[in-house]
C-alpha positions as CSV (number, residue, x, y, z in Angstrom):
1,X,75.1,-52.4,75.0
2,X,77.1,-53.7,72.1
3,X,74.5,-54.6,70.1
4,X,73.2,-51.3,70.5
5,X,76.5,-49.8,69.2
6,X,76.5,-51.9,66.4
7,X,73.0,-51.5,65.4
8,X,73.8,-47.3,65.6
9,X,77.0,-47.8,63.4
10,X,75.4,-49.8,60.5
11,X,72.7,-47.3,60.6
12,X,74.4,-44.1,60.3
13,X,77.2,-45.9,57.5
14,X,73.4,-46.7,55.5
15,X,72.6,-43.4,55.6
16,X,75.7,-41.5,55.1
17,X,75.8,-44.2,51.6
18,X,72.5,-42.8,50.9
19,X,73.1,-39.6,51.2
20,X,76.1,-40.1,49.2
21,X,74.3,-41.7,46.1
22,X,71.1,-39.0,46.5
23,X,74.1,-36.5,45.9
24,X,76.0,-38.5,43.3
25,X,72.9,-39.3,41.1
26,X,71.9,-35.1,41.6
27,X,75.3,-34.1,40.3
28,X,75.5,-37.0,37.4
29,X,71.8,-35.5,36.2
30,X,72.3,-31.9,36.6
31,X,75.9,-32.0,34.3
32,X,73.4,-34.0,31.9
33,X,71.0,-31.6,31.6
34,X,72.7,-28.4,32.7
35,X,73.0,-25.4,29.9
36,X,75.2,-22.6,29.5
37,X,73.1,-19.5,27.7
38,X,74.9,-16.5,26.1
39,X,72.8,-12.8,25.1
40,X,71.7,-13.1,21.6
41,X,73.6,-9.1,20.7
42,X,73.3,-7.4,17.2
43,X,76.8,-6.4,16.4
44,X,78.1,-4.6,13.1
45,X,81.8,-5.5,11.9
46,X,83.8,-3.6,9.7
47,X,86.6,-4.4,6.9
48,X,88.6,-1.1,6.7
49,X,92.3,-0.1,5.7
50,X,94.4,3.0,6.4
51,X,95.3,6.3,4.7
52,X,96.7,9.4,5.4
53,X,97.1,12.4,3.8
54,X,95.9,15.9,2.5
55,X,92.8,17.7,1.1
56,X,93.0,19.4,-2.1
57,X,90.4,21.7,-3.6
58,X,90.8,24.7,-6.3
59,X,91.2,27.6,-4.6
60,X,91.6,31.1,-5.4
61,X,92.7,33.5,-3.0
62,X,91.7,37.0,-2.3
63,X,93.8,39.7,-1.5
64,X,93.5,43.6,-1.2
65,X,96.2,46.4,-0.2
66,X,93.5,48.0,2.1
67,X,94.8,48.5,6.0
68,X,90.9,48.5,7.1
69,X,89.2,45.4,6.3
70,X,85.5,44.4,7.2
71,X,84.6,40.8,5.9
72,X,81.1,40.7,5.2
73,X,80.6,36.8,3.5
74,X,80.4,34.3,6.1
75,X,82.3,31.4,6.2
76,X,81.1,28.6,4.1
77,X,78.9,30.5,2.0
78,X,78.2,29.9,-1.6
79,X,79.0,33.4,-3.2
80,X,78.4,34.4,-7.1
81,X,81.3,36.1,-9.6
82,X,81.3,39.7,-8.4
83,X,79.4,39.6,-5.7
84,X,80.8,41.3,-2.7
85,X,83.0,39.4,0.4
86,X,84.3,42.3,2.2
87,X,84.5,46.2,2.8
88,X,87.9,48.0,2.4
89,X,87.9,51.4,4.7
90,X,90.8,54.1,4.1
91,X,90.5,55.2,7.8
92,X,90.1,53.8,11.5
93,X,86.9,56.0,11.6
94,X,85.2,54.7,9.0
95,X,85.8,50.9,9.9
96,X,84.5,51.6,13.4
97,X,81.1,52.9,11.8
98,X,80.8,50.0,9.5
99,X,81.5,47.9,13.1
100,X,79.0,49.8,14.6
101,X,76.4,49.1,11.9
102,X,76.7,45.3,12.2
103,X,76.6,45.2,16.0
104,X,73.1,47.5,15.1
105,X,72.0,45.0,12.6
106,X,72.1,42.0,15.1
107,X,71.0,44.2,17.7
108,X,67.7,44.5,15.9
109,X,67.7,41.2,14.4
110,X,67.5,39.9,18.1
111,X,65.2,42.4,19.2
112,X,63.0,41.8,16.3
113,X,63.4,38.1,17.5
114,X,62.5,38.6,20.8
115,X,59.7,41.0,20.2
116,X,58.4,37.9,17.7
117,X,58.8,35.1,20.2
118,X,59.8,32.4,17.1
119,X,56.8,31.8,16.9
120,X,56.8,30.2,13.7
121,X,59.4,27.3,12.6
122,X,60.5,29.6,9.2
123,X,61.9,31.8,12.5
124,X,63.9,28.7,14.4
125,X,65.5,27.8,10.9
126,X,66.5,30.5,9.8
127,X,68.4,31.6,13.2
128,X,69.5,27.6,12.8
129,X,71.5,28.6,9.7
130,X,72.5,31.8,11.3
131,X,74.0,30.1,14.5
132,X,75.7,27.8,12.8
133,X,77.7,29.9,10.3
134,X,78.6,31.9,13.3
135,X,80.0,28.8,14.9
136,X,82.0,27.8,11.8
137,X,83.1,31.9,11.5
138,X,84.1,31.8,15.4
139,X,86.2,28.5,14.7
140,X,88.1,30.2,11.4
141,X,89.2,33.2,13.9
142,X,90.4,30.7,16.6
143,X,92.3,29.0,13.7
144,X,93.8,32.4,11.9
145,X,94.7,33.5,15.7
146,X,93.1,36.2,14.6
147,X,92.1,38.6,17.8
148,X,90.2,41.4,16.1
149,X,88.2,39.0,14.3
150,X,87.3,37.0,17.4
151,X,85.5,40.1,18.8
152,X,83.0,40.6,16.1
153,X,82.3,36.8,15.5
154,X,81.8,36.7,19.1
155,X,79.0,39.2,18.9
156,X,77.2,37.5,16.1
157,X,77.5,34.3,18.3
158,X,76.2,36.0,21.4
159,X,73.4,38.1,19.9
160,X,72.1,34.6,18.6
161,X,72.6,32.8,21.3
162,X,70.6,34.2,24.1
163,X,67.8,33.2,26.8
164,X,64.4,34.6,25.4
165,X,63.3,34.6,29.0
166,X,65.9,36.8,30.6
167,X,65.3,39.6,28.1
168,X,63.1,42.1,27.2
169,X,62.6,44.6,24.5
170,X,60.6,47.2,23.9
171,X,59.3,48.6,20.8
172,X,60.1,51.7,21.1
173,X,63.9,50.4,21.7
174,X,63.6,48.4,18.6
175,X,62.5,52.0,16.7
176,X,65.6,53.7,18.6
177,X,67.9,51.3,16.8
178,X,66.7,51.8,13.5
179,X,66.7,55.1,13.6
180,X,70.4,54.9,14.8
181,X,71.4,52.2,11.6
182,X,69.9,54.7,8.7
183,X,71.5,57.5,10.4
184,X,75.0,55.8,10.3
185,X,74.4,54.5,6.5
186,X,73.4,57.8,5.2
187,X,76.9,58.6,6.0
188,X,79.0,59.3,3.0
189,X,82.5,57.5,3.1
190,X,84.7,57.9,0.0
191,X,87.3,56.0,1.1
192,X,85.1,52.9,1.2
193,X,85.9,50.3,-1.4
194,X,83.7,46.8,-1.8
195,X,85.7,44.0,-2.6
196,X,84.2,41.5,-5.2
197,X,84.6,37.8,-6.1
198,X,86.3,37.2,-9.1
199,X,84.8,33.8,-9.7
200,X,82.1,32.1,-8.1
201,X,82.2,29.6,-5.3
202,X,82.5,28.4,-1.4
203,X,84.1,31.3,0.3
204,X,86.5,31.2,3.6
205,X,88.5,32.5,5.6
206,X,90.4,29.7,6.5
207,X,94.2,30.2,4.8
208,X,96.9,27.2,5.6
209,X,99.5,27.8,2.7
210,X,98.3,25.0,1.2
211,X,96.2,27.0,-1.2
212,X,98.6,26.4,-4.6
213,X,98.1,22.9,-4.5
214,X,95.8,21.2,-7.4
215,X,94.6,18.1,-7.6
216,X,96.0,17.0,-11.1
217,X,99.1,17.3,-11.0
218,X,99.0,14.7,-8.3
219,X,98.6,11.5,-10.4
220,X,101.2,8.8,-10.3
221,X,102.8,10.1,-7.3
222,X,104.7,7.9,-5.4
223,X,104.4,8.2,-1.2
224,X,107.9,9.7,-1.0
225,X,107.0,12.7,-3.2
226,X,103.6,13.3,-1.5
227,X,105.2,13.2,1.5
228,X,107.6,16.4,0.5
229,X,104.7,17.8,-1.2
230,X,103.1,18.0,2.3
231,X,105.9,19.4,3.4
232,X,105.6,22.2,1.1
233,X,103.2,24.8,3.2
234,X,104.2,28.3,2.2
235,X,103.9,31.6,3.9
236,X,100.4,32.9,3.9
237,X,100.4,36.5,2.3
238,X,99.7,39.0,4.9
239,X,97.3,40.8,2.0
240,X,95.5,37.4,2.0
241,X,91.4,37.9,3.4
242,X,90.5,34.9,2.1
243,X,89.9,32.4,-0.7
244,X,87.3,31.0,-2.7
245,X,86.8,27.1,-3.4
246,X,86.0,27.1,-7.2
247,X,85.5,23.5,-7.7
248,X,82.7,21.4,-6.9
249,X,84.7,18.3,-6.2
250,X,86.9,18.0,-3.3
251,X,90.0,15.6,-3.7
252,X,92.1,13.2,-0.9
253,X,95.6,12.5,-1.9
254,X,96.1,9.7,0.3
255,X,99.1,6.9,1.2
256,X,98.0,3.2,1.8
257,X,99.5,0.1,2.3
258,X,99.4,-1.7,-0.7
259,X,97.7,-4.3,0.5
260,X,94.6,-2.4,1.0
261,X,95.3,-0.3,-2.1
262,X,94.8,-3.0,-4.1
263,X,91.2,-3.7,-2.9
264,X,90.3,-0.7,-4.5
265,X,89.3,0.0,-8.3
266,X,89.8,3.5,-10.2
267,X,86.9,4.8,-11.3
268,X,84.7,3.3,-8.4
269,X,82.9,4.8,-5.6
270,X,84.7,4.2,-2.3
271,X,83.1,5.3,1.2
272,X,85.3,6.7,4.0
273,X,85.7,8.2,7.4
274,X,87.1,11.2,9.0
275,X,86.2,10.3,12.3
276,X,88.3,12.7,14.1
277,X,87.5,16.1,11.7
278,X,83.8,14.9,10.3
279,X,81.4,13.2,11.5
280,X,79.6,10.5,9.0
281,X,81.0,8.5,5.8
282,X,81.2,10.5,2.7
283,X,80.7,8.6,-0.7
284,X,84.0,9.0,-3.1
285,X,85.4,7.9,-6.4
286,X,88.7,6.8,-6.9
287,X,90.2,8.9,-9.1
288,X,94.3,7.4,-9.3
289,X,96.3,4.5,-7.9
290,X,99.7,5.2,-8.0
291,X,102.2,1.8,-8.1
292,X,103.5,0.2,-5.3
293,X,106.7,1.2,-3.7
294,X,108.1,-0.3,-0.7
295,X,104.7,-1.8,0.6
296,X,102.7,2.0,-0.1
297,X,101.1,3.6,-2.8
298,X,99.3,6.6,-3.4
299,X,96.0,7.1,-3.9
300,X,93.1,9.7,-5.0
301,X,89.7,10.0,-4.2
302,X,87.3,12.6,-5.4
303,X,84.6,13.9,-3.7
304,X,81.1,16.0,-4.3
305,X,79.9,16.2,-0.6
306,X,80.7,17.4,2.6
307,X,82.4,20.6,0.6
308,X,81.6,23.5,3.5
309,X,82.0,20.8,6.3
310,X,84.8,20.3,5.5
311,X,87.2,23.4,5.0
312,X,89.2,23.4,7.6
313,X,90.1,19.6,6.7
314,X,93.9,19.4,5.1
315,X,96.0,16.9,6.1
316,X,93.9,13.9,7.6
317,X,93.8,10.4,8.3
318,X,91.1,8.4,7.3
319,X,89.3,4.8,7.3
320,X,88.3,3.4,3.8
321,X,85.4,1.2,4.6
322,X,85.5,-2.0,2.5
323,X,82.8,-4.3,3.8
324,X,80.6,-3.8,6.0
325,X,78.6,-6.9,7.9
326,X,75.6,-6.9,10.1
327,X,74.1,-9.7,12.3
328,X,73.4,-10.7,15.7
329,X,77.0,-12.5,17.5
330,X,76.8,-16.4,18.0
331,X,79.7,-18.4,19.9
332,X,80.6,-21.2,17.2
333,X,79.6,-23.5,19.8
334,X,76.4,-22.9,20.1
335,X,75.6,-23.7,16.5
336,X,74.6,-26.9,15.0
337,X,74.1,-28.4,11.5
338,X,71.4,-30.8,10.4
339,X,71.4,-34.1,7.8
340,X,70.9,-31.7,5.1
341,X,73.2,-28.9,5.9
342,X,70.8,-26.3,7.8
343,X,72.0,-24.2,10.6
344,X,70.2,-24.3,13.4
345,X,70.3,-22.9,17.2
346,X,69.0,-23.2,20.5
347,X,67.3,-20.7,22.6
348,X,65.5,-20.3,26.2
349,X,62.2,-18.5,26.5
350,X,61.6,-18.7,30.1
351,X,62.2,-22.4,30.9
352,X,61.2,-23.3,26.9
353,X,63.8,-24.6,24.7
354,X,63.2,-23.4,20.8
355,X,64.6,-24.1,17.5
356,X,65.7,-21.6,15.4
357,X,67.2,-21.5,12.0
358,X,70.0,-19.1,11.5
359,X,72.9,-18.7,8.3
360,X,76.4,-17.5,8.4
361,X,76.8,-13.9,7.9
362,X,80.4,-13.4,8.7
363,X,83.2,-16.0,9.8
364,X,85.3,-15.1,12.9
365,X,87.7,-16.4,15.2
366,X,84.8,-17.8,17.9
367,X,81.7,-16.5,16.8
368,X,80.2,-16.0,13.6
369,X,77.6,-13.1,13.1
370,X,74.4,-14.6,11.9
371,X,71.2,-13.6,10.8
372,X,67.6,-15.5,10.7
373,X,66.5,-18.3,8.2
374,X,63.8,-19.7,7.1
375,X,63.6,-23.2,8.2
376,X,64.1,-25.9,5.3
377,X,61.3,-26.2,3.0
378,X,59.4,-23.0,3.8
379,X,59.4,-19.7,2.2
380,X,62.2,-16.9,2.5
381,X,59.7,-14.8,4.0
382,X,58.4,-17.3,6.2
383,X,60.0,-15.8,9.5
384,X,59.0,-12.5,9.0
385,X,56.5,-11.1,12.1
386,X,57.3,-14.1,13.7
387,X,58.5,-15.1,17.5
388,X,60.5,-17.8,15.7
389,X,63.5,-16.2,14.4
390,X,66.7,-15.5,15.8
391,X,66.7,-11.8,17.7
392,X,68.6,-9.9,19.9
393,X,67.8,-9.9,23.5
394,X,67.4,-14.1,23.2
395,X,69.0,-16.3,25.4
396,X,72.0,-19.0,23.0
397,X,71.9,-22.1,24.2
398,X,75.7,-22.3,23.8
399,X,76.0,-26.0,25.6
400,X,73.7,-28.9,26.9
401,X,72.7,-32.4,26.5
402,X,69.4,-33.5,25.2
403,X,67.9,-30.2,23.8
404,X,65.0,-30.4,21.3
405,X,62.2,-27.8,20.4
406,X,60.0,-27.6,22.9
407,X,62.0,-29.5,25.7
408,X,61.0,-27.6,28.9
409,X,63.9,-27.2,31.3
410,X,63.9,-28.3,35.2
C-alpha cells in the first residue's frame, strides 16, 4: 500500500512538472513572437496662429428722407451707378400697393413654377439663386431687428420654398393674377420716387456703424489703437436703407502674437479661416505688418473673394493657416531604419507580414505622419497601383520579434 502511494506521488509531481514546462515554453514562445498592430489612419495636421479683429470694406451708405420705403435690390447683389435699390412712397396707400404688387409677382412666379413642374435644370437654378438671396435678405432683417421687413422677406422665402405636391394651380388662376398686377401698375402715383445708386457695387442692407472705417488709414497701427478703433461703432442714421460696397477687395485688420506675425511676409498670399462666420479658407495678401509691441502686432490682409458671403462679417476671429501636412499616422515605434538609411515598416495582411517603405512627412511627439516610398533602388513611381505601399486601413506592426517580409504568423 505504500508503494502504491509512492508510485501515485512521483507520478502526479512528473506531470504537474510537465505541465509546468508545456506552459512555460508556451508563454517564453508566444512573448517571442507575439505582435502589437495599430490602424494604419490618414490624418491631416495643421500649423496655424491666432488673430482677431475687424472687416473693413469701402462703403457708401444710402440714405433718403422718405417715411415710406420699399427696398427693391436684394441683398448681396451686384448693382450698376444709377440703377435703382428702392422705392420711396409719399403715402401709406401707395406703399401698400407697391406690397401688393410684389406679393403678385411671387405669386405668379410660383404659379408659373408650379404650372411648369421645373422641368428643366435652367428652372432649379435659377430658383437656386432666388432662394438663397432670400435667405441672406431674411438673415439682414433678423440682424437690423427690423419687424416690417421680416414680413415681406418671409413671403419671398415661403413662396419659394414650397411642396410642389401639396399644391395646385390652375391656369386660369395664374391669368386672374396677371390681370390683377397690370391693373395695380397702371396706377398713377406721383408721390413715388426711385432711389438710385450713386456708384456701382455690392449692395446691403446690413448697417453696423462701422461703415466710416477705411482700410488705409489703418497701416502701422499698433494693437492698442485698433482696439479703440473697434471701439468706435457710431450711431446708425435712422435715414440709413442701406449701403453699397464699392471696392473689390475686402480688408482684415487683425492683432497677432508676434510670434506668428513674424511667419508672415507683406506682399504674400496668406490663407485663412473663419470657421465660425464662413465656411472654407479664403486666399489673402498681406497688405501691412505693424511692429511689435508688448508680444502683438497688427496686421492686414486683403482680400478679392468671398465679398457677398461675407457681409455680415465685422469683427472676427480667425486661423492663419501656415503649413499644412498630410499623411497616414505611424507610432515612432513601429518604424525602423535600414544599413543605408531607408525607412521601412511592418504590416499584417491576414496572417502575412509585409515590408513597406515609408518617409517622414511630419515629426511629432509619438508618431510621425508618413507617406509611401519607393523602396531603395527603384523608381519614384515604382509604388504607384501597387498593393505594396503604405495605406490606410493596414494593420502597423508597432512591436515583435523576428519579423521579415513574408514571415507568416502563427
Amino acid at each position: 500500500m505504500k508503494r502504491t502511494d509512492t508510485f501515485t506521488k512521483i507520478t502526479a509531481v512528473l506531470l504537474f512538472t510537465a505541465i509546468l514546462a508545456y506552459i512555460g515554453v508556451y508563454l517564453v514562445r508566444s512573448a517571442a513572437d507575439s505582435v502589437q498592430t495599430a490602424p494604419a489612419v490618414a490624418s491631416t495636421l495643421r500649423e496655424t496662429g491666432a488673430a482677431a479683429g475687424i472687416i473693413i470694406r469701402d462703403e457708401l451708405v444710402i440714405e433718403s428722407d422718405k417715411e415710406n420705403i420699399d427696398v427693391t435690390a436684394s441683398e448681396g447683389e451686384r448693382i450698376a451707378k444709377g440703377a435703382v435699390v428702392a422705392m420711396a412712397y409719399g403715402s401709406d396707400s401707395a406703399l401698400e400697393r407697391a406690397n401688393r404688387i410684389r406679393e403678385l409677382e411671387l405669386e405668379i412666379q410660383r404659379a408659373e413654377t408650379l404650372l411648369s413642374s421645373l422641368t428643366t435644370a435652367e428652372d432649379l437654378t435659377t430658383r437656386d439663386a432666388a432662394v438663397r438671396s432670400a435667405v441672406l435678405g431674411l438673415s439682414a432683417a433678423i440682424a437690423r431687428h427690423d419687424l416690417s421687413e421680416l414680413d415681406r422677406r418671409c413671403l419671398s422665402l415661403r413662396s419659394l420654398v414650397f411642396n410642389e405636391e401639396a399644391e395646385t394651380i390652375t391656369q386660369a388662376q395664374l391669368d386672374s393674377l396677371k390681370f390683377e398686377l397690370a391693373g395695380l401698375r397702371s396706377s398713377y402715383s406721383p408721390d413715388t420716387v426711385e432711389i438710385a445708386a450713386q456708384s456701382s457695387g455690392i449692395f446691403s442692407t446690413i448697417l453696423d456703424g462701422y461703415e466710416h472705417l477705411k482700410a488705409e488709414s489703418l497701416a502701422g497701427f499698433s494693437p492698442d489703437r485698433l482696439r479703440e478703433l473697434m471701439e468706435d461703432r457710431r450711431v446708425v442714421s435712422p435715414k440709413a436703407i442701406g449701403k453699397l460696397i464699392c471696392s473689390f477687395d475686402w480688408y482684415f485688420a487683425a492683432i497677432m502674437p508676434a510670434e506668428d506675425a513674424a511667419r508672415l511676409r507683406e506682399d504674400r498670399t496668406a490663407v485663412l479661416e473663419f470657421a465660425r462666420y464662413y465656411s472654407g479658407p479664403v486666399t489673402t495678401r498681406v497688405v501691412d505688418i505693424g511692429r511689435p509691441e508688448k508680444g502683438e502686432c497688427v496686421v492686414i490682409f486683403a482680400c478679392s473673394e468671398a465679398m457677398s458671403e461675407t457681409l455680415a462679417m465685422r469683427q472676427v476671429s480667425a486661423e492663419v493657416i501656415f503649413d499644412e501636412y498630410s499623411g497616414i499616422r505611424v507610432p515612432k515605434k513601429a518604424v525602423r531604419v535600414e544599413e543605408d538609411g531607408s525607412l521601412y515598416v511592418f504590416t499584417t495582411t491576414g496572417m502575412l507580414v509585409e515590408k513597406k517603405y515609408v518617409e517622414i512627412v511630419y515629426d511629432a511627439e509619438d508618431y510621425y505622419l508618413m507617406r509611401p516610398a519607393p523602396p531603395p533602388g527603384t523608381a519614384s513611381d515604382a509604388i504607384v497601383g501597387t498593393s505594396s505601399f503604405l495605406r490606410e486601413g493596414n494593420r502597423i506592426i508597432v512591436s515583435g520579434k523576428n519579423l521579415y517580409d513574408g514571415k507568416v504568423l502563427e
